[in-house]
MDTraj code that builds the backbone (N, CA, C; nanometers):
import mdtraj as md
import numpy as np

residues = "UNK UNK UNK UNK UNK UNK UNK UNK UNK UNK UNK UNK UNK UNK UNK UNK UNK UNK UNK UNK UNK UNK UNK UNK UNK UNK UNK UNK UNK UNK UNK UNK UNK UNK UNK UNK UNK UNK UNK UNK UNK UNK UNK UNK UNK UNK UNK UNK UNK UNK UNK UNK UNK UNK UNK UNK UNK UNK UNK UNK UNK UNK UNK UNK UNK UNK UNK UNK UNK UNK UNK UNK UNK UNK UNK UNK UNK".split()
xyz = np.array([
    [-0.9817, 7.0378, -0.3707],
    [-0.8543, 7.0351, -0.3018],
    [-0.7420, 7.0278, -0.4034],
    [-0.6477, 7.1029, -0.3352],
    [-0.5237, 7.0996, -0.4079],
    [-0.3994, 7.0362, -0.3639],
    [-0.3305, 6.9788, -0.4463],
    [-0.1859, 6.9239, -0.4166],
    [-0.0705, 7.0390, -0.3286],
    [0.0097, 7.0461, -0.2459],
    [0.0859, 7.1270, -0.1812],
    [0.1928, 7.0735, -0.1269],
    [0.2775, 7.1353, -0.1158],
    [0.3702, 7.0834, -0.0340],
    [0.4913, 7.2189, 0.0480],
    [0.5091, 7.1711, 0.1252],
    [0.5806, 7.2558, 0.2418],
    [0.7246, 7.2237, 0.2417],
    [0.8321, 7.3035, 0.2462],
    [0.9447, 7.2619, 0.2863],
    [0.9969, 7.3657, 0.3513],
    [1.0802, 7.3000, 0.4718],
    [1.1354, 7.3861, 0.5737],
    [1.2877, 7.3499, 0.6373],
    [1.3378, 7.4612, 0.6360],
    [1.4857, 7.3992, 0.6911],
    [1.5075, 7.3946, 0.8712],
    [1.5227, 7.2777, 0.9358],
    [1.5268, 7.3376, 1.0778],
    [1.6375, 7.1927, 1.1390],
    [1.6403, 7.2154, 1.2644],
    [1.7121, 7.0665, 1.3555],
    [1.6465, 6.9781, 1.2911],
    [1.8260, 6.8764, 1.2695],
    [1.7816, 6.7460, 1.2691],
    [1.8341, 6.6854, 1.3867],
    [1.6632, 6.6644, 1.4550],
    [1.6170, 6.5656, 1.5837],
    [1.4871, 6.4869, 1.5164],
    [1.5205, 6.3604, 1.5658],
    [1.4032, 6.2905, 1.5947],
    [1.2742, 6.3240, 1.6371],
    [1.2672, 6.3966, 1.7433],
    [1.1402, 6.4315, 1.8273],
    [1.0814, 6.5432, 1.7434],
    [1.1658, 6.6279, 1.6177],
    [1.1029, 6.7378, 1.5044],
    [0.9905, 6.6683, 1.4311],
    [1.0067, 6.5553, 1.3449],
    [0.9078, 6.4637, 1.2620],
    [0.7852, 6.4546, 1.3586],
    [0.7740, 6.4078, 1.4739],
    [0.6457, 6.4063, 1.5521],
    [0.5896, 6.5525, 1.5734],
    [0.6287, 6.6537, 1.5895],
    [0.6329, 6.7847, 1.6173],
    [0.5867, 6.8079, 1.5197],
    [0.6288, 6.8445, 1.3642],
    [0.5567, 6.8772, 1.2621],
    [0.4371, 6.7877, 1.2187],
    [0.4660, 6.7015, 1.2681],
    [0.3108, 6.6060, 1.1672],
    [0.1951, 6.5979, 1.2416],
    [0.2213, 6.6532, 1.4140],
    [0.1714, 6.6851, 1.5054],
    [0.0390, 6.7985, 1.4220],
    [0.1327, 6.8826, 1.4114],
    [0.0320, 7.0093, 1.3081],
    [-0.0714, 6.9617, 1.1987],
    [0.0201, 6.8778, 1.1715],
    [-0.1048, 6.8159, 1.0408],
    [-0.2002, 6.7337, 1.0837],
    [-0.1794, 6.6723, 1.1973],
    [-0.3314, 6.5971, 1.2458],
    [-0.3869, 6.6756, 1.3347],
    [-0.3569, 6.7687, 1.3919],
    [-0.4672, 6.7915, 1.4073],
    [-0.5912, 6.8948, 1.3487],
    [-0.5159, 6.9564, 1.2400],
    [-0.6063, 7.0442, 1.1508],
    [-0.6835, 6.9330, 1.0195],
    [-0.5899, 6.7987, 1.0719],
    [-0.6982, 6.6848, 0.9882],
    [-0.6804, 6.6627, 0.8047],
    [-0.5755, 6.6918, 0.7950],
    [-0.5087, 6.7107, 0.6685],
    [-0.4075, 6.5937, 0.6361],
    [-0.4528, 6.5314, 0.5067],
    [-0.4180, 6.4188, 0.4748],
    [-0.2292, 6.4524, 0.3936],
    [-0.1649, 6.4156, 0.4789],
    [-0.0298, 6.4143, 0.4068],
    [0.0312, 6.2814, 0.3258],
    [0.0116, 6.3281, 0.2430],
    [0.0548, 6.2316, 0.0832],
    [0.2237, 6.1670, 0.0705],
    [0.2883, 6.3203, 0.1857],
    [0.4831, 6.2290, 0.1077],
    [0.5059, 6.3103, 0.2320],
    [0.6655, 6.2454, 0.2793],
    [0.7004, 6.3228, 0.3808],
    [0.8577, 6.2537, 0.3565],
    [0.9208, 6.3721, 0.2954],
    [1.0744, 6.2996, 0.3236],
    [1.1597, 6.4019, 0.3677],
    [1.2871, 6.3609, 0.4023],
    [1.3997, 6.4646, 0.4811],
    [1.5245, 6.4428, 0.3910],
    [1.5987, 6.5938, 0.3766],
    [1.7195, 6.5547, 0.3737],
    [1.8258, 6.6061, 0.4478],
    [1.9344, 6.5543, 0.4743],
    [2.0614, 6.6397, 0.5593],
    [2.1170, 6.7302, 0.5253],
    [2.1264, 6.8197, 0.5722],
    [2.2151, 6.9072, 0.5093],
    [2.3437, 6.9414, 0.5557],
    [2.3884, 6.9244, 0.6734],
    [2.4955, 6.9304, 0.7099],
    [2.4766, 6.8211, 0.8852],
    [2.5315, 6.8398, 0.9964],
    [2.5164, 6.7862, 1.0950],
    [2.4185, 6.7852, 1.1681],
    [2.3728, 6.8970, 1.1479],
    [2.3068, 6.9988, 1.2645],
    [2.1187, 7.0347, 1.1964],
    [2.1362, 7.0142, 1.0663],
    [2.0248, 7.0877, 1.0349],
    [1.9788, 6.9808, 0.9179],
    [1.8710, 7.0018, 0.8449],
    [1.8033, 6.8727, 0.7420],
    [1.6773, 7.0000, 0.6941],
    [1.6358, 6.9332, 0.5845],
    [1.5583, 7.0093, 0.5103],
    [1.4522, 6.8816, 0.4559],
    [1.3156, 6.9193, 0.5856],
    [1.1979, 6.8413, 0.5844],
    [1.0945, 6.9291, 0.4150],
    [1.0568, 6.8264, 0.3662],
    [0.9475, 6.8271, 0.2554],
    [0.8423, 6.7490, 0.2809],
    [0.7156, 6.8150, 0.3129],
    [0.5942, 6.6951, 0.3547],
    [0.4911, 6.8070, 0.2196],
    [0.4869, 6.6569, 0.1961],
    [0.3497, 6.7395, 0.0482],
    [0.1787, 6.6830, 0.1201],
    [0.0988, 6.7578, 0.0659],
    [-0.0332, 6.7412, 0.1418],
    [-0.1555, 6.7612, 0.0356],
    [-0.2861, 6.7096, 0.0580],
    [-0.4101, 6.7648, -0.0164],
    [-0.4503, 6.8743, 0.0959],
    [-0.4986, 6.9948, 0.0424],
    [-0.5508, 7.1221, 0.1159],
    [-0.6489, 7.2126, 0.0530],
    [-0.7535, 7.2791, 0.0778],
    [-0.7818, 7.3844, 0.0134],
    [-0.6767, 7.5035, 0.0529],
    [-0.6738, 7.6175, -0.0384],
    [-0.5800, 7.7225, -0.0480],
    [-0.5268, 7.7851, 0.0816],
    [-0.6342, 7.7968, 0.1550],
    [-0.6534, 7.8742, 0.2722],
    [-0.6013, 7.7797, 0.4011],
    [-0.6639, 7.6584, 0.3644],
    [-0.6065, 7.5870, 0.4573],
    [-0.4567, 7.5498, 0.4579],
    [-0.3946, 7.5847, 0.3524],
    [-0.2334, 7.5213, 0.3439],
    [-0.1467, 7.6560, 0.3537],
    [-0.1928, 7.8265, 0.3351],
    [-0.1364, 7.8915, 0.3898],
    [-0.1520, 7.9174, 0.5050],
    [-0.2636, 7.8446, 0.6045],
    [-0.2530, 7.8527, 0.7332],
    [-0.1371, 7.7376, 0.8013],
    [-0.1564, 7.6827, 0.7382],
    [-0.0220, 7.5509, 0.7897],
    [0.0944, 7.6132, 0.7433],
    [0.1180, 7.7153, 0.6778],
    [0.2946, 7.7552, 0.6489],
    [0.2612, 7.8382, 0.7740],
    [0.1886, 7.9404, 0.7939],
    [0.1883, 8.0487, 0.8675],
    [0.2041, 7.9529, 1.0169],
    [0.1449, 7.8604, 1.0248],
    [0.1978, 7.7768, 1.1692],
    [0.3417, 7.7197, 1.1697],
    [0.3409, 7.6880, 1.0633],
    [0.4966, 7.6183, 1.0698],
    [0.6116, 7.7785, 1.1227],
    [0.5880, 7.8843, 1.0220],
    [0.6806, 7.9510, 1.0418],
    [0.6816, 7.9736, 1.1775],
    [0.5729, 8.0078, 1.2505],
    [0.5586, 8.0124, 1.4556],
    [0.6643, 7.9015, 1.4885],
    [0.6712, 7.8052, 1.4820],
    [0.7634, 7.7086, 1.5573],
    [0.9296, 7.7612, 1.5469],
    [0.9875, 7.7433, 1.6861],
    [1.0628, 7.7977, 1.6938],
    [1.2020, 7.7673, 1.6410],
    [1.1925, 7.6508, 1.6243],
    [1.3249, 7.5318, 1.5427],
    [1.2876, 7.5983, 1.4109],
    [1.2049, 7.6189, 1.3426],
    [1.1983, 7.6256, 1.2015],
    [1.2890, 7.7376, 1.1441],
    [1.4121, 7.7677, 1.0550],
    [1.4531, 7.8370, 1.0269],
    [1.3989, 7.9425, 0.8861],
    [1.3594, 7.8682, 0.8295],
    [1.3026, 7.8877, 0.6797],
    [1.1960, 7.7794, 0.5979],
    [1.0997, 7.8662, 0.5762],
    [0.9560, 7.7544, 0.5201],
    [0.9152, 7.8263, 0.4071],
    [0.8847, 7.7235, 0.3227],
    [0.7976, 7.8168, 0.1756],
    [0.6988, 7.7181, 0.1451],
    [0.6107, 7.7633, 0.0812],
    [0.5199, 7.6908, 0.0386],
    [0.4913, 7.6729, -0.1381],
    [0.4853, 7.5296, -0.1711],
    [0.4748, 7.5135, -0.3329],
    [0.3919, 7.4772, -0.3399],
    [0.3156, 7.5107, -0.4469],
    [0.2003, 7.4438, -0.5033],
    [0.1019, 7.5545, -0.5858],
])
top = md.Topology()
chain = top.add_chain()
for i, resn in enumerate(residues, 1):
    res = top.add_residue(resn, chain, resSeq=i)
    for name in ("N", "CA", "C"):
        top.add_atom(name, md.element.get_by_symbol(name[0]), res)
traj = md.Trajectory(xyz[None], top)
């Protein structure tokens, strides 16, 4: 397994953090860091880093990008 991490720009709501981490339990993937920042009123730019094999962490961007709040996601690692 490899170190990864995801960052995505979308709404900042409360009920988003349960929504995304939603994804990560249930594909059972241990997330290591999860922080946010603001970016203006309306929007925040979530970073959750994770252990994954390869395949498994471009399937979690490819889900993230499906959600419909998500404006922009990349994947590092």
């Amino acid at each position: 397994m490899k170190s990864y991490k995801i960052e995505f720009v979308s709404h900042n709501q409360p009920v988003m953090i349960g929504r995304f981490m939603l994804i990560f339990s249930r594909r059972r993937v241990e997330v290591t860091n999860f922080s946010f920042k603001k970016l203006d009123d309306q929007d925040g730019l979530f970073t959750i880093e994770f252990n994954a094999e390869e395949w498994a962490a471009e399937n979690l961007l490819k889900q993230m990008n499906k959600q419909i709040d998500i404006f922009e996601a990349r994947l590092i690692g």
